[in-house]
N, C-alpha and C positions, 0 to 999 in steps of 0.2 A: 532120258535116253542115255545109255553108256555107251562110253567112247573106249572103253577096253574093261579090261575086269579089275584094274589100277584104280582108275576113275569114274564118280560117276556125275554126271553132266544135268544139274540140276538148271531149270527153267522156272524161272515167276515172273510177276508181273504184281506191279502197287492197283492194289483196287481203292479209288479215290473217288468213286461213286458217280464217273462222269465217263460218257458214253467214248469208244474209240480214243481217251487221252491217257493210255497206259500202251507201253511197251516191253517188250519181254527183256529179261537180265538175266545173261548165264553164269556160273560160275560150275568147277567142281567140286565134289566129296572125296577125297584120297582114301582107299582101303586103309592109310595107316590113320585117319580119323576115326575108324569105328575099331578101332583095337579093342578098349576099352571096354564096349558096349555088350553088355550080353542077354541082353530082352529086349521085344520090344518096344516096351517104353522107353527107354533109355536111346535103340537108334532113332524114334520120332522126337525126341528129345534134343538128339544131334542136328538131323534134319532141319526143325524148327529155327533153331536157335542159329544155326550154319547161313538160313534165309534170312533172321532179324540182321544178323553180323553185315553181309553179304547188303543189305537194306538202307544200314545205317550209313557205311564206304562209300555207297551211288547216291543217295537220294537227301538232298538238303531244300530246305525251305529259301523262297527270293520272294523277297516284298522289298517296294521302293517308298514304304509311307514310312518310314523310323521318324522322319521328322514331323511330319502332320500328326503321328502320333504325341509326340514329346510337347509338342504345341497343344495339341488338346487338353492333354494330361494335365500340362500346367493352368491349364485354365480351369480345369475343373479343382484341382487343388487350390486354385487362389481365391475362386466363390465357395467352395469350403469354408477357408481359413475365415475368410468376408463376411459367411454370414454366422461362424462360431465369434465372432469379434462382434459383431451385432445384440445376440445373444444375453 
C-alpha cells in the first residue's frame, strides 16, 4: 500500500512454517531507491533484497542452550579423542 507517490509501504511477514506465529513488518521503499532501476528485474531485485535488509535489522535467532551445547560438544569430542587413543 502507498502512503504517497514519495513512498512506498512495503508489508511481510517470516514464514517459519508454524501456524499464526508470524507477524507483519512494515518498512518503506523511497522513489529515490529505484532511481537506478530501469526493468523489471532490477525493481523485483530492489524489492527483494529491500525485504532480506529490512529481515536481517528485526529478526535474530534466541536460544538459552549455548551451554548444554558446549557440554555435549565436549563430550562427544573427548569419546572421540578416547576411543582414537584406544585405536
Amino acid at each position: 500500500m502507498s502512503r504517497n507517490q514519495d513512498d512506498f509501504e512495503v508489508t511481510w511477514e517470516a514464514d517459519d512454517g508454524y501456524v499464526g506465529g508470524s507477524a507483519p513488518h512494515r518498512f518503506d521503499i523511497s522513489a529515490d531507491d529505484i532511481e537506478f532501476c530501469g526493468t523489471d528485474e532490477e525493481l523485483k531485485n530492489l524489492f527483494w533484497k529491500s525485504i532480506q535488509e529490512d529481515f536481517e535489522q528485526r529478526v535474530s535467532p534466541v536460544c538459552d542452550q549455548e551451554e548444554e551445547f558446549l557440554e555435549w560438544a565436549r563430550e562427544v569430542i573427548e569419546k572421540r579423542n578416547q576411543e582414537e587413543e584406544d585405536e
